[in-house]
C-alpha positions as CSV (number, residue, x, y, z in Angstrom):
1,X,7.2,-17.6,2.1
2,X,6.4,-18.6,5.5
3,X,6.4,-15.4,8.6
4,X,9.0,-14.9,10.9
5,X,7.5,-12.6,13.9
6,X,10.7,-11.4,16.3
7,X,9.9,-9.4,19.3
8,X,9.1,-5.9,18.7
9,X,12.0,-3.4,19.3
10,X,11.1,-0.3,20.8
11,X,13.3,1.3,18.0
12,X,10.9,0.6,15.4
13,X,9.1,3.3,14.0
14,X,10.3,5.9,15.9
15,X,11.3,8.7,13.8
16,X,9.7,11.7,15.6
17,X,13.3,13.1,15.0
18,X,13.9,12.2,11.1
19,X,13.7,15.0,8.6
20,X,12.7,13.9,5.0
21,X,15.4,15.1,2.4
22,X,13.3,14.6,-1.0
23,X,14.8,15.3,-4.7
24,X,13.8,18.7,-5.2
25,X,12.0,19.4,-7.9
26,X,13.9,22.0,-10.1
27,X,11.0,22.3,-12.9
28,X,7.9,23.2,-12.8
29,X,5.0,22.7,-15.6
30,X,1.3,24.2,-15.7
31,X,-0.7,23.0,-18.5
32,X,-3.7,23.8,-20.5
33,X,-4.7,21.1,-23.1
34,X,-6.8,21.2,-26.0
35,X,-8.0,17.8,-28.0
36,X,-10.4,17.3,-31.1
37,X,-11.0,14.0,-32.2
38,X,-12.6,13.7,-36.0
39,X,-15.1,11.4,-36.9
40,X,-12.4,9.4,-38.8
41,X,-10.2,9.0,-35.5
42,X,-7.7,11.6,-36.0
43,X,-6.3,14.3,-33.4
44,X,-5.8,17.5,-33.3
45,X,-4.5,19.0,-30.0
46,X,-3.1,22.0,-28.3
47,X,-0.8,22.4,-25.0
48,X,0.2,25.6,-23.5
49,X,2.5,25.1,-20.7
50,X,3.9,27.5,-18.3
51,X,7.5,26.3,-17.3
52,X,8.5,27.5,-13.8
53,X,12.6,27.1,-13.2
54,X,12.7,26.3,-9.7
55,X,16.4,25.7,-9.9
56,X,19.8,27.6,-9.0
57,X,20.6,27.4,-12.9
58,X,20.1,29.7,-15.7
59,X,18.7,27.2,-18.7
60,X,19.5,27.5,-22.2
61,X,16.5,25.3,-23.6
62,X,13.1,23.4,-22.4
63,X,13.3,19.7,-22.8
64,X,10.0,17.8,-22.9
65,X,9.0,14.1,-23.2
66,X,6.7,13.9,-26.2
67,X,6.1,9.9,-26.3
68,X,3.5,9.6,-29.5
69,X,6.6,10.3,-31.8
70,X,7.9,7.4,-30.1
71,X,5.4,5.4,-32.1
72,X,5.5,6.9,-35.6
73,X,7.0,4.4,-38.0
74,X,10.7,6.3,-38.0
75,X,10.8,5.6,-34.3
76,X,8.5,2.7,-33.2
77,X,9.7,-1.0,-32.0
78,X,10.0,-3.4,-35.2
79,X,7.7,-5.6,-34.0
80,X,4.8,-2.8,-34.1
81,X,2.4,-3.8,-36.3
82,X,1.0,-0.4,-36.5
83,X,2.6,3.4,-36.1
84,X,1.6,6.6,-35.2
85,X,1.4,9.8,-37.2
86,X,2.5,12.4,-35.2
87,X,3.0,16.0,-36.9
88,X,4.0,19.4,-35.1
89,X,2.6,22.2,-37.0
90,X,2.9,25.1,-34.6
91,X,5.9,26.2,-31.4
92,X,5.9,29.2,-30.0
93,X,7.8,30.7,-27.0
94,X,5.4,33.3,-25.2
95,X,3.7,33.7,-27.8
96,X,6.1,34.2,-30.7
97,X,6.9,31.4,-32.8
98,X,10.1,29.5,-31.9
99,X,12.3,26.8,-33.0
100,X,12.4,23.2,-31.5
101,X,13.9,19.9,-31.9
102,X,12.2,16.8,-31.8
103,X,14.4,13.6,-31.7
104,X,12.3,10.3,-30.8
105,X,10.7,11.1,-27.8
106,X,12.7,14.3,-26.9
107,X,11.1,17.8,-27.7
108,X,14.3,20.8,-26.7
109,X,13.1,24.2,-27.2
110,X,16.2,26.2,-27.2
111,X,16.1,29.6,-25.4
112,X,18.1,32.7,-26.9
113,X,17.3,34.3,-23.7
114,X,18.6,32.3,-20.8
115,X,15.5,31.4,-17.8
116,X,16.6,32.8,-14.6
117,X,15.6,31.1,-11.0
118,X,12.2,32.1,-10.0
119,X,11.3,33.0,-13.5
120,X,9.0,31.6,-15.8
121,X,8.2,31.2,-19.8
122,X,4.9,30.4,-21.8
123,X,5.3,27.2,-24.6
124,X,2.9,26.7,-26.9
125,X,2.9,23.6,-29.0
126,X,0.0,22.6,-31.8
127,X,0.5,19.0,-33.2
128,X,-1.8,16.8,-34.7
129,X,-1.8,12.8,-34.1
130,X,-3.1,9.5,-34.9
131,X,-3.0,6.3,-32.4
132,X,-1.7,3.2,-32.8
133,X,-2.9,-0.2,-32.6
134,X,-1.3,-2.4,-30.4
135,X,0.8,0.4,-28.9
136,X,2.2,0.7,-25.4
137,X,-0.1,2.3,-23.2
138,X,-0.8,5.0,-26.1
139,X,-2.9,2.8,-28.3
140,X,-6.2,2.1,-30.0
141,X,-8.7,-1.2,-29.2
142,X,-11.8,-1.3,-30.6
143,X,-13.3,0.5,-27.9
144,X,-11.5,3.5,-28.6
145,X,-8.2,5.3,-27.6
146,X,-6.3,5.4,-24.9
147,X,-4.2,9.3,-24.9
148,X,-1.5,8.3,-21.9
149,X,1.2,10.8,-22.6
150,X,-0.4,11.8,-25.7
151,X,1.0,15.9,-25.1
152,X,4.3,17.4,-24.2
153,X,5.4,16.6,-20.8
154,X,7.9,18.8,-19.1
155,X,11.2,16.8,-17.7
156,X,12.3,16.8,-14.7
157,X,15.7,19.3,-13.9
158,X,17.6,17.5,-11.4
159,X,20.2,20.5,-10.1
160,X,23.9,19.4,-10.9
161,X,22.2,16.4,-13.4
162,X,20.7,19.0,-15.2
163,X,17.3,17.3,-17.2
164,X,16.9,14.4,-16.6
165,X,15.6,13.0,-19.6
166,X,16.3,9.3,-21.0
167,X,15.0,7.9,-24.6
168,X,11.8,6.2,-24.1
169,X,12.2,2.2,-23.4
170,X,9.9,-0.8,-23.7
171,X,10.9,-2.0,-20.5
172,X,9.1,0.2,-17.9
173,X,8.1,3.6,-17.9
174,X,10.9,6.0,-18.7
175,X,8.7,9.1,-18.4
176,X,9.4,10.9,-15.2
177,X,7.0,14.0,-14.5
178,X,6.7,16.7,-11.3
179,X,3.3,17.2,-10.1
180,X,1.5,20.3,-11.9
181,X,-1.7,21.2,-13.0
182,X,-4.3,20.5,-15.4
183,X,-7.0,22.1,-17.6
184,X,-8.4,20.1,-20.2
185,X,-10.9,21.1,-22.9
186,X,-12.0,18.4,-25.3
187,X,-14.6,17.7,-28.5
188,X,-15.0,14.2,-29.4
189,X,-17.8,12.8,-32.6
190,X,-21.3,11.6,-31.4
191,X,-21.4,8.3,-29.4
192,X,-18.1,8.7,-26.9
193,X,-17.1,9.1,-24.0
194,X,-13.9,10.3,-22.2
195,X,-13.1,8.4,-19.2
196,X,-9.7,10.2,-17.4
197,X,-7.9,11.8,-14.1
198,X,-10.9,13.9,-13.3
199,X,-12.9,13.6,-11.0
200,X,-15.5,15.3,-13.0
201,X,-16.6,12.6,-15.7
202,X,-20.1,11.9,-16.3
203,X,-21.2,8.3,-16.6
204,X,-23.0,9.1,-20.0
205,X,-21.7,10.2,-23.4
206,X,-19.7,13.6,-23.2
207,X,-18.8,15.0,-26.6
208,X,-17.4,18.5,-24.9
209,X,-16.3,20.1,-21.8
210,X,-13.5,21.3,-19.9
211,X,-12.2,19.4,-16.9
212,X,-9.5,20.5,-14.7
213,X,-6.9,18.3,-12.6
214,X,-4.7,19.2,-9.8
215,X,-1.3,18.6,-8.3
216,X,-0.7,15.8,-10.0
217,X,2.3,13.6,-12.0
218,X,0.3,13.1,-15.4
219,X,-3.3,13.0,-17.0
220,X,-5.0,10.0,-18.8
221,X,-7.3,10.7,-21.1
222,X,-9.5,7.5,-22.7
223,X,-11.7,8.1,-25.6
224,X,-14.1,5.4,-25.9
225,X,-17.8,3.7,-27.3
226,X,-19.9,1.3,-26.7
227,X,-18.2,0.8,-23.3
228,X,-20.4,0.7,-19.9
229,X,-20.0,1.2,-16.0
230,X,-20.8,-0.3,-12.9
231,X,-19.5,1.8,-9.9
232,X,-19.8,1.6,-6.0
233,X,-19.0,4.4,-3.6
234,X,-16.0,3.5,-1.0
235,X,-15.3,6.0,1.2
236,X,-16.5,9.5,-0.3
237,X,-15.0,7.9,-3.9
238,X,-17.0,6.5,-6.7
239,X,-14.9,3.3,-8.3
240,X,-16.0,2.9,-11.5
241,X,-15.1,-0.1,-13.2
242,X,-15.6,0.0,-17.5
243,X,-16.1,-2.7,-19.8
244,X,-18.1,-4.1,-22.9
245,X,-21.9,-5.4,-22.5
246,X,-19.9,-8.9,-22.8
247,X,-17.4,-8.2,-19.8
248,X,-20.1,-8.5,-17.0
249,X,-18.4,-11.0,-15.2
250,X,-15.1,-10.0,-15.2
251,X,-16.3,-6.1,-14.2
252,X,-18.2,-7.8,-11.1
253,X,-14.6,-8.9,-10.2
254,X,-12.6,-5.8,-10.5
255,X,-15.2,-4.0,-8.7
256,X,-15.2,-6.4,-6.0
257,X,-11.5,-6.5,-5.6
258,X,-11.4,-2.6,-6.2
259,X,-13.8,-1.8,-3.2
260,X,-12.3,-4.2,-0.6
261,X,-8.4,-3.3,-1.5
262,X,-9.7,0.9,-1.4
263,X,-11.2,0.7,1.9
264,X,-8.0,-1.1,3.2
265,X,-5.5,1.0,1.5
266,X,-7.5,4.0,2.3
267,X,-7.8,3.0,6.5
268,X,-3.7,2.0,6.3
269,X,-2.2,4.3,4.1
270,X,-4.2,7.4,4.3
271,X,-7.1,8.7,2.3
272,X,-7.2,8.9,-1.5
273,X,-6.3,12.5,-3.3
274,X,-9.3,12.4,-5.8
275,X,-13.0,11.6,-5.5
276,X,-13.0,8.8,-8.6
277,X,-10.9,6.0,-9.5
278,X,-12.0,4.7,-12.7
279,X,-10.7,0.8,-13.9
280,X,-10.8,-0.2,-17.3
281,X,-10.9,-3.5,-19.0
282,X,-9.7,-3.0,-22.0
283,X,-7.2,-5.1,-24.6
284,X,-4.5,-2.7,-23.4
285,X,-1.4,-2.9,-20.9
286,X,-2.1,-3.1,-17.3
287,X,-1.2,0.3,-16.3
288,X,-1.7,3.0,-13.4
289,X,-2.2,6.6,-14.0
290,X,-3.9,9.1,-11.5
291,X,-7.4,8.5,-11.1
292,X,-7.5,5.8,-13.3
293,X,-6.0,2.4,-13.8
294,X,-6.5,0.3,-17.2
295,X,-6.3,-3.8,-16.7
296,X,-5.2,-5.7,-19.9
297,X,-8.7,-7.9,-20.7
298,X,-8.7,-10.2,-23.4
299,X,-12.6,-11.5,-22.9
300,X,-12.3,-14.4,-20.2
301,X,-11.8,-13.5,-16.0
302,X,-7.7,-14.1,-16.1
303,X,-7.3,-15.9,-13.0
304,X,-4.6,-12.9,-11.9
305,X,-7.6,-10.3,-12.7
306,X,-8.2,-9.1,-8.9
307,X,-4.3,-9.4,-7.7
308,X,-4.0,-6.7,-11.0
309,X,-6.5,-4.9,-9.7
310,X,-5.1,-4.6,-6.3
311,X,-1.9,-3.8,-7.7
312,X,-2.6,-1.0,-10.1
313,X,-4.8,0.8,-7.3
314,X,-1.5,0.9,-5.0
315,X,-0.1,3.2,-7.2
316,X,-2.4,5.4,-6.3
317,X,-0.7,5.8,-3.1
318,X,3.0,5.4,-4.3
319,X,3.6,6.4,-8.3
320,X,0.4,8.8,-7.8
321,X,1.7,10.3,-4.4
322,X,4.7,9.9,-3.6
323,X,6.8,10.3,-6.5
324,X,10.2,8.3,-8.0
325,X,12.1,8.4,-10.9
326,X,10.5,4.9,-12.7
327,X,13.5,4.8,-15.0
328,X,16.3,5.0,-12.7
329,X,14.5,3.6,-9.2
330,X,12.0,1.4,-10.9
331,X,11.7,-0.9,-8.1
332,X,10.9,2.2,-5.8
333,X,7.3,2.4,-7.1
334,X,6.6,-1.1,-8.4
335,X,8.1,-2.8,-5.7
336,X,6.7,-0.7,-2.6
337,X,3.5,-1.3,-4.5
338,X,3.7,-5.0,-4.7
339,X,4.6,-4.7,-1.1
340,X,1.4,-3.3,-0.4
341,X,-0.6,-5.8,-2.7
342,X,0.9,-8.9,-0.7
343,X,0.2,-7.4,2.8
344,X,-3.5,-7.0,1.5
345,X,-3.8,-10.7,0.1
346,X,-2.0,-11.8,3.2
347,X,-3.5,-9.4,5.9
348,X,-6.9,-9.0,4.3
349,X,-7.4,-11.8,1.8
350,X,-5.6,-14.7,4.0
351,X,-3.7,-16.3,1.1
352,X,-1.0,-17.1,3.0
353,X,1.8,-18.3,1.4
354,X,0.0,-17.7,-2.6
355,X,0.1,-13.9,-1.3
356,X,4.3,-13.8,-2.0
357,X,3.8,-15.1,-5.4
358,X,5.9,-11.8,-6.7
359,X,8.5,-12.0,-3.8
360,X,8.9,-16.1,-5.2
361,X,10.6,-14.6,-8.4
362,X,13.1,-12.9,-6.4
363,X,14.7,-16.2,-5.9
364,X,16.0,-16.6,-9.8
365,X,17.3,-12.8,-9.3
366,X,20.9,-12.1,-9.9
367,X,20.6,-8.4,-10.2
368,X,20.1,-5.7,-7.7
369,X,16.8,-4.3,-7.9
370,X,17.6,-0.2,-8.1
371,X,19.6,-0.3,-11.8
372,X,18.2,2.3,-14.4
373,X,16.2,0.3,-16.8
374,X,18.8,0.1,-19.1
375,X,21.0,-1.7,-17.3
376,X,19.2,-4.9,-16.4
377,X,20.2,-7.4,-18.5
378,X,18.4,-9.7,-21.0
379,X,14.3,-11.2,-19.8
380,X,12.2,-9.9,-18.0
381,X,12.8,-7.2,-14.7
382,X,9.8,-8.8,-12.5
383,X,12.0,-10.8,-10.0
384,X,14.6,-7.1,-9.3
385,X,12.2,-4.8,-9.9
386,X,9.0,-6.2,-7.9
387,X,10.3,-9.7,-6.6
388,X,13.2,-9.3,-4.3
389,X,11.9,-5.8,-2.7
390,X,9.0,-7.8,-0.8
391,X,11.0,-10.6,-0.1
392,X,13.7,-8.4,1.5
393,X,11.2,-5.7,2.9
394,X,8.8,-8.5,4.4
395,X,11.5,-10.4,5.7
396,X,12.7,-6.9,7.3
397,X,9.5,-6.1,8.7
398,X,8.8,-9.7,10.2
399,X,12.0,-9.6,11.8
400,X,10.6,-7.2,14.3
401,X,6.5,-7.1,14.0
402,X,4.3,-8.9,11.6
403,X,1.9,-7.4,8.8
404,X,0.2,-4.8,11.0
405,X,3.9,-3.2,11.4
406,X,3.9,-3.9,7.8
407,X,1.0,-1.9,7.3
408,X,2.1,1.3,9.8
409,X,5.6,1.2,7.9
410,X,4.2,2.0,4.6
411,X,1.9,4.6,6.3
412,X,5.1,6.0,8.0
413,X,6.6,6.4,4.5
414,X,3.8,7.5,2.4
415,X,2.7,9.9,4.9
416,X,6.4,10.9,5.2
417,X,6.8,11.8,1.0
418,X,3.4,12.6,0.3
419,X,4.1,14.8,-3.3
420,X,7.3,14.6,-2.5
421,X,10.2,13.0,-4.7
422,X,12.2,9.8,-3.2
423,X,15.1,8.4,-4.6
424,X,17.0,4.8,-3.9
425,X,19.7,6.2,-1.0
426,X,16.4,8.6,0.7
427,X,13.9,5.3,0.6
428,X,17.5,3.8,2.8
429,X,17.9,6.9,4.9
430,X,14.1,6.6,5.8
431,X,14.0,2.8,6.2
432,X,17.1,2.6,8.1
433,X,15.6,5.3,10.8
434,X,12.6,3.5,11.0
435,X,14.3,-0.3,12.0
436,X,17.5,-0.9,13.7
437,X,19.3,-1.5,10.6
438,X,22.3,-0.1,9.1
439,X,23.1,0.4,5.1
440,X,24.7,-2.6,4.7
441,X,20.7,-4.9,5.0
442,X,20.5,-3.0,2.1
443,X,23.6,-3.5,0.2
444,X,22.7,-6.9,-0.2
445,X,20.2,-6.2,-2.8
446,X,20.9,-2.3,-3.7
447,X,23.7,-0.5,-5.5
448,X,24.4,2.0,-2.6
């Protein structure tokens, strides 16, 4: 995908006089999270969330995301070998104990006394869980457990939408959280480590504390043994990179991709929120979370191990920052990431043209790239979803400058929505500020 520079227009990148109209947040969730993990690999856990109603509207009921009961064998995808067990033996509603509904993923706590704007209430939830193998980001290898979404997450309320709360899919992440805050106290058996969204883990075995988290969309949590860490500091932040005695080579790799990409993402898009990023190789699903990132590793160096690297640490910037809707603006985060990872391993790397590899896949695309996930239609979502918004955005951007305007446009718009929410027609508003381009550039590949 060869470069097209144009002249620079003086038009470009001037938005001294743009204000930023993000998705307001109407909900807002504190938490306080208990786990203990027996010595037979079972969990019990507590959350106690305060719910905030930032919204105009009075609610009737609490809706939360509560993905391990996704997993249980009533609810799991056929082809799961293994299930969950997942039991809720406690709800209460400041303090006294309440009734609930939990339907797949969806936990509803129905209020008899409506919440007012402004006003706040106190849910209590005590469950108990197991993890499956070969799950979906919550899963069990042999090197332990990985607890992504593994408590009660409070939906988003989206004003006249109301929750906005869809069933939990297989195609991307259908979980869509407001920042908050975390305290998290934990007891695991002799011999394991927790590796999560801290910035407080020790390097060693840990088998109690209580770590805290803030202003952020979610918490990881990875129990694990017999796992090791090699780590360089980049910037103020230790990158820790996790593997098994055998993965040697392959952690050299990460770590070496990890510390070149931070520096450069850190210098271009503006400095990281946390002071650890932990990466770990694991048989898992290549995913990003704050503060860490897991990389599917099946024993040998995959030959696309450092361009997954790169990838899942630009979601530290946009999925960990500045926050979208995965299920209905999907391509917001992945593609605006996979923007970022081809300007590196063009700009930084000199691939050349190997650095479009994603944006290639946009060419088989028949779809528009900003449906809710479940709307595309049959196959996979990579050429929509993280394909055709580099090929569109690059070929934007190299119409007036060339990968350093690249570069101080996704500085312009991470710096712009920082914590804040974007959606598909505010990413346009912003984008069609910055270049001298109407809607319609965009229509071509976005339902408007």
């Amino acid at each position: 995908m060869p470069e097209q520079v144009g002249a620079q227009s003086p038009a470009v990148g001037k938005i001294d006089d743009f204000t930023a109209k993000p998705i307001a947040d109407g909900s807002k969730g504190s938490y306080d999270l208990k786990f203990e993990m027996s010595p037979e690999g079972k969990f019990t856990a507590e959350a106690k969330i305060i719910v905030e109603n930032r919204s105009k509207d009075e609610w009737d009921q609490l809706i939360f995301y509560f993905l391990p009961n996704a997993f249980t064998k009533e609810n799991k995808p056929p082809f799961f070998e293994d299930a969950a067990e997942v039991k809720i033996r406690d709800a209460k509603l400041d303090g006294v104990k309440a009734k609930y509904q939990l339907t797949g993923d969806t936990l509803v706590i129905p209020l008899a006394e409506k919440l007012a704007p402004n006003e706040n209430r106190e849910v209590t939830v005590k469950y108990a869980f197991t993890v499956p193998r070969k799950g979906l980001r919550f899963d069990r290898t042999e090197n332990g457990f990985h607890l992504a979404q593994a408590y009660p997450m409070l939906a988003t309320y989206q004003g006249k939408d109301g929750w906005n709360k869809k069933p939990y899919s297989l195609r991307g992440e259908s979980y869509h959280t407001s920042h908050a805050d975390f305290s998290i106290s934990y007891r695991l058996p002799k011999g394991y480590t927790i590796i999560s969204s801290s910035d407080q883990d020790k390097a060693s075995n840990n088998q109690s504390g209580e770590i805290k988290v803030k202003n952020t969309k979610e918490v990881f949590i990875a129990v694990v043994k017999g796992m090791r860490s090699i780590s360089k500091t980049v910037k103020g932040v230790e990158l820790r990179v996790w593997g098994k005695e055998a993965d040697k080579e392959a952690m050299t790799v990460a770590l070496q991709a990890a510390e070149k990409s931070f520096e450069q993402f850190t210098d271009k898009l503006g400095p990281y929120p946390h002071k650890q990023l932990d990466i770990l190789l694991d048989e898992t699903a290549s995913m990003e979370y704050p503060g860490v990132v897991t990389v599917g590793h099946m024993g040998s160096v995959d030959p696309d191990l450092s361009h997954t690297v790169v990838h899942e640490i630009a979601h530290q910037w946009f999925y960990g920052v500045v926050s979208n809707d995965p299920f209905h603006h999907a391509w917001l985060d992945e593609g605006i990431t996979e923007l970022a990872t081809t300007l590196y391993f063009y700009d930084v790397e000199k691939k050349g043209d190997a650095s479009f590899y994603f944006a290639e896949q946009a060419d088989a695309t028949q779809s528009v790239s900003n449906l809710p996930l479940d709307q595309f239609g049959k196959g996979p979502i990579v050429g929509p979803v993280y394909g055709q918004p580099v090929k569109e955005l690059w070929k934007l951007i190299t119409t007036y400058g060339d990968a350093m305007d690249g570069w101080e446009f996704l500085q312009a718009y991470y710096q712009t929505y920082a914590y804040k929410q974007v959606d598909t027609l505010e990413f346009v508003r912003f984008a069609t500020a910055y270049f001298p381009v109407n809607e319609q550039y965009f229509a071509k590949w976005l339902r408007l």
